[in-house]
C-alpha positions as CSV (number, residue, x, y, z in Angstrom):
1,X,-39.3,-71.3,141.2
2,X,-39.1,-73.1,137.8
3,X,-39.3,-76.7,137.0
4,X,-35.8,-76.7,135.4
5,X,-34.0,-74.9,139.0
6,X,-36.4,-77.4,140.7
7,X,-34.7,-80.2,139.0
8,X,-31.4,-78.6,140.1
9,X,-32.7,-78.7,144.0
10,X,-33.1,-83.0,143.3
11,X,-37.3,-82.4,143.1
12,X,-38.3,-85.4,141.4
13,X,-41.4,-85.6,139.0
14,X,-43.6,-87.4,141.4
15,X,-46.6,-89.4,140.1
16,X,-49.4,-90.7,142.4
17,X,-51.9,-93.2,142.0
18,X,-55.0,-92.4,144.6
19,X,-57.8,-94.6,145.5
20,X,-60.5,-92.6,147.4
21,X,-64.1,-93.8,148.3
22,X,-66.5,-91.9,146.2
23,X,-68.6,-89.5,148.4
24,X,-72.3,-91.2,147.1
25,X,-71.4,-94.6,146.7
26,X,-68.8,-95.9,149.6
27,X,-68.4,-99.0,148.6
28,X,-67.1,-98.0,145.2
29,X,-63.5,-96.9,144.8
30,X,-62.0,-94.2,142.4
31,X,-58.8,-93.4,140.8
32,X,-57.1,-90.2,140.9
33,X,-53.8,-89.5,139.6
34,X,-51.5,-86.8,141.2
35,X,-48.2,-85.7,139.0
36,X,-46.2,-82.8,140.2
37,X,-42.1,-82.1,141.4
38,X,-41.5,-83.0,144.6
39,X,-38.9,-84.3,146.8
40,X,-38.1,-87.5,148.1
41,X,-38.3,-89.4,150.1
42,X,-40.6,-87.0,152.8
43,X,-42.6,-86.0,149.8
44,X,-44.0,-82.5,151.0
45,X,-45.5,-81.1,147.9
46,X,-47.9,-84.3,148.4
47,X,-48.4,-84.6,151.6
48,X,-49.9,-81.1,150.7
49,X,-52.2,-82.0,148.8
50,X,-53.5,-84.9,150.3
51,X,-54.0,-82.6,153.6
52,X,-56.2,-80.5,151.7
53,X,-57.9,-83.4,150.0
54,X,-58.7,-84.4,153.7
55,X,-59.9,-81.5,154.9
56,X,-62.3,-79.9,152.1
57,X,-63.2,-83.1,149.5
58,X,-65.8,-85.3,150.3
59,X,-64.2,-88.7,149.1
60,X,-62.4,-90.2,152.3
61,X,-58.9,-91.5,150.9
62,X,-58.6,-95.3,150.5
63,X,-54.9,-95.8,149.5
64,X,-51.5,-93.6,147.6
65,X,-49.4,-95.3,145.8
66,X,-46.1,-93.1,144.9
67,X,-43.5,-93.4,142.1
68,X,-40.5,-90.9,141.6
69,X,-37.9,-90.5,139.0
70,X,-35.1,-88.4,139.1
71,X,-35.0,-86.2,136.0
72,X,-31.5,-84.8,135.7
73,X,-28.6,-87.4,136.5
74,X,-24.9,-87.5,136.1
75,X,-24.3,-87.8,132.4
76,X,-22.6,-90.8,130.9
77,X,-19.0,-90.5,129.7
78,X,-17.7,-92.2,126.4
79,X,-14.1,-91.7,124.7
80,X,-14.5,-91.5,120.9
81,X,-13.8,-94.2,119.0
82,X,-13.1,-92.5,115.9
83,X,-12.8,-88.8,114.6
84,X,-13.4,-87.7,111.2
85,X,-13.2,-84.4,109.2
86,X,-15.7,-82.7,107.1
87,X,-15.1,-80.3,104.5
């Protein structure tokens, strides 16, 4: 499917901020940021990956934090003001 009919279906571009323990030091956190389209608010594309993070990376996960925007919403109407003619 492509991004744009995935913006059509309400996917959102989905940005995650993930704080994971890193596998030779515990004690010391990392940052990992996530971006793809997704869907809110169940967020499956994610929970995806996060699943698989789980199951085959070494760095146990310490916290997500998730941010959404929608990309395509209703346009704004104006009435023209003024019209003019150009030769």
């Amino acid at each position: 499917m492509t991004d744009f009919a995935k913006m059509l279906q309400d996917y959102r571009l989905t940005t995650a901020e993930i704080l994971y323990h890193m596998p030779d030091h515990p004690s010391l956190l990392q940052t990992y940021i996530w971006q793809d389209y997704d869907l809110a608010p169940k967020y499956p594309v994610l929970k995806r990956f996060l699943d698989f993070w789980e199951a085959r990376l070494d760095g146990r996960l310490h916290s997500v934090q998730v941010a959404s925007q929608r990309l395509i919403t209703p346009t704004d109407v104006r009435n023209a003001t003024a019209m003019f003619t150009l030769h």
